[in-house]
C-alpha positions in Angstrom: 109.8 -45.0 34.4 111.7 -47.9 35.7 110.8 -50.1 32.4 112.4 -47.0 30.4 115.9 -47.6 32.6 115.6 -50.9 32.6 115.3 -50.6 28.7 118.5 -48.4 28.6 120.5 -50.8 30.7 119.5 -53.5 28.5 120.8 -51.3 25.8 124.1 -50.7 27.0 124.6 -54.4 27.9 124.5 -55.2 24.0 128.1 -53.1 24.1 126.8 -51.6 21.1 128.8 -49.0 18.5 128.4 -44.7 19.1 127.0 -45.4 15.5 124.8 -48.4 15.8 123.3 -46.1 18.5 123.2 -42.9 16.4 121.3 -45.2 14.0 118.8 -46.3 16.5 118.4 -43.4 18.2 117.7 -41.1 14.9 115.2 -44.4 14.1 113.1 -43.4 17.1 112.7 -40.1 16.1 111.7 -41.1 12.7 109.1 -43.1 14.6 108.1 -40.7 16.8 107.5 -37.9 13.6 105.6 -40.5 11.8 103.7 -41.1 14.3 102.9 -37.4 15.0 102.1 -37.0 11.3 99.5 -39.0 11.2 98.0 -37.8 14.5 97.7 -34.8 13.0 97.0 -35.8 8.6 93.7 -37.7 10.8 92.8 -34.8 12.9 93.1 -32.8 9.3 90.7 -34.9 7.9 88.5 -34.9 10.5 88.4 -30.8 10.4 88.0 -31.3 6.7 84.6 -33.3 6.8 83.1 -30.8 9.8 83.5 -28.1 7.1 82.1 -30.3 4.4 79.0 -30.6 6.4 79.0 -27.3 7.8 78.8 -25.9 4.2 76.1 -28.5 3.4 74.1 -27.3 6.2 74.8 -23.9 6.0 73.7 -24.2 2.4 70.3 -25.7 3.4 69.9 -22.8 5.9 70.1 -20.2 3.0 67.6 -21.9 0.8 64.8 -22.2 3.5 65.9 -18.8 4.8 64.8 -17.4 0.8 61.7 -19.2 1.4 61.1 -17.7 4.6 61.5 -14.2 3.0 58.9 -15.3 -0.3 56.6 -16.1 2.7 57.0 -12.5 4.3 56.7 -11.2 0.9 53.3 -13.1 0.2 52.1 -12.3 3.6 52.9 -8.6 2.9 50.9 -8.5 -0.6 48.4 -10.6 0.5 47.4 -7.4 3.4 47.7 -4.7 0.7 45.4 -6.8 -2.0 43.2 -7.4 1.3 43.3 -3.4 2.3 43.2 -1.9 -1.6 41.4 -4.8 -3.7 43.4 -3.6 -6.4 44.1 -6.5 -9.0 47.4 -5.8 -9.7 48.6 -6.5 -6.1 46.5 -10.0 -6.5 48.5 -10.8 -9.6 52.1 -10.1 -7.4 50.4 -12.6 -4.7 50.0 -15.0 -7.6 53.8 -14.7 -8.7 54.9 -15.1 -5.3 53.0 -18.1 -4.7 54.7 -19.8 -8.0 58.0 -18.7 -6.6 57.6 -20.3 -3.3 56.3 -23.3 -4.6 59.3 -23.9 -7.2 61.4 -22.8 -4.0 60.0 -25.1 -2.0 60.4 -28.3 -4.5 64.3 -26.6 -5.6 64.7 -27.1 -1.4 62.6 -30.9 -1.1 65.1 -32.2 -3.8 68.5 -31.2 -1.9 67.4 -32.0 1.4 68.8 -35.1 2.7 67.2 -35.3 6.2 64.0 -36.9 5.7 62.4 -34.7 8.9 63.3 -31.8 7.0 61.8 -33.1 3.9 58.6 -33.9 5.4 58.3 -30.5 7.0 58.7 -28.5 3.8 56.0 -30.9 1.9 53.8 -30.0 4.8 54.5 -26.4 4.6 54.3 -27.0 0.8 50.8 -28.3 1.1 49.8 -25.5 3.7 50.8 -22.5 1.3 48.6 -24.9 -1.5 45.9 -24.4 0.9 46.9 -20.9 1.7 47.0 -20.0 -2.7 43.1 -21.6 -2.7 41.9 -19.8 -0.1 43.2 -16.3 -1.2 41.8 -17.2 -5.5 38.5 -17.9 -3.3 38.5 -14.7 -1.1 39.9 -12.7 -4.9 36.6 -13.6 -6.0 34.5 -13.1 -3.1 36.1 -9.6 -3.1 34.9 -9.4 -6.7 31.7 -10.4 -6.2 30.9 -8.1 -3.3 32.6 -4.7 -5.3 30.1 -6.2 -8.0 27.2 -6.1 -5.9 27.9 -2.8 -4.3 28.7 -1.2 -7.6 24.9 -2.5 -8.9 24.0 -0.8 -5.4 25.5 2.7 -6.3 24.1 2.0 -10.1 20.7 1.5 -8.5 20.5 4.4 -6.0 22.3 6.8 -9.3 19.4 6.1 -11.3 16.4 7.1 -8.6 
């Protein structure tokens, strides 16, 4: 506070002009709204690029949030082929497993974060594993409605 006086009095020692003053005092202001303009143009710009990311992520979030559904859908036909063994319900698991797995390599090529990368190869790899296991347990059904139908074939003919 006293450097401010000290300024003023320094000021009016100068025994300058009403409009030399004027001048210096609108200069000050000009100063003082530059200033403030680009406190606030950098706190725009830093609002601006949390949005920017916010949308990047949030986009993200949707994609692995469809591949979360495709996985609720596959679980879903994978128990009705498991408690019908009708083929047509095998043939929707198969669709859905070509759908998650373009899914899951649309998602690998936009992700930037490599942890996130490496988790959807992994889960990429585990519904692989998960799509071999259910054309091996397809056929085991086969095999044992095969063998029961001989069964019933046998028995008819006695």
């Amino acid at each position: 506070m006293r450097s401010l006086v000290s300024m003023f009095n320094a000021i009016r020692h100068l025994n300058l002009t009403i409009g030399v003053r004027i001048f210096l005092g609108f200069g000050v202001v000009m100063a003082l709204f530059m200033a403030q303009a680009l406190v606030s143009n950098l706190g725009f710009h830093h609002v601006v690029n949390y949005f920017v990311h916010y949308g990047h992520t949030n986009r993200e979030v949707q994609d692995i949030l469809e591949i979360e559904r495709s996985v609720l859908d596959l679980h879903r036909a994978v128990l009705g082929f498991t408690n019908s063994g009708y083929s047509g319900v095998a043939d929707k698991v198969r669709d859905l497993q070509r759908v998650l797995s373009l899914q899951m390599v649309a998602v690998q090529k936009k992700l930037t974060d490599p942890r996130r990368a490496d988790i959807m190869r992994r889960m990429d790899r585990h519904f692989s594993q998960y799509s071999e296991s259910f054309e091996s347990s397809v056929e085991e059904r086969r095999l044992r409605d095969r063998i029961a139908l001989e069964k019933l074939d046998m028995t008819s003919s006695r």
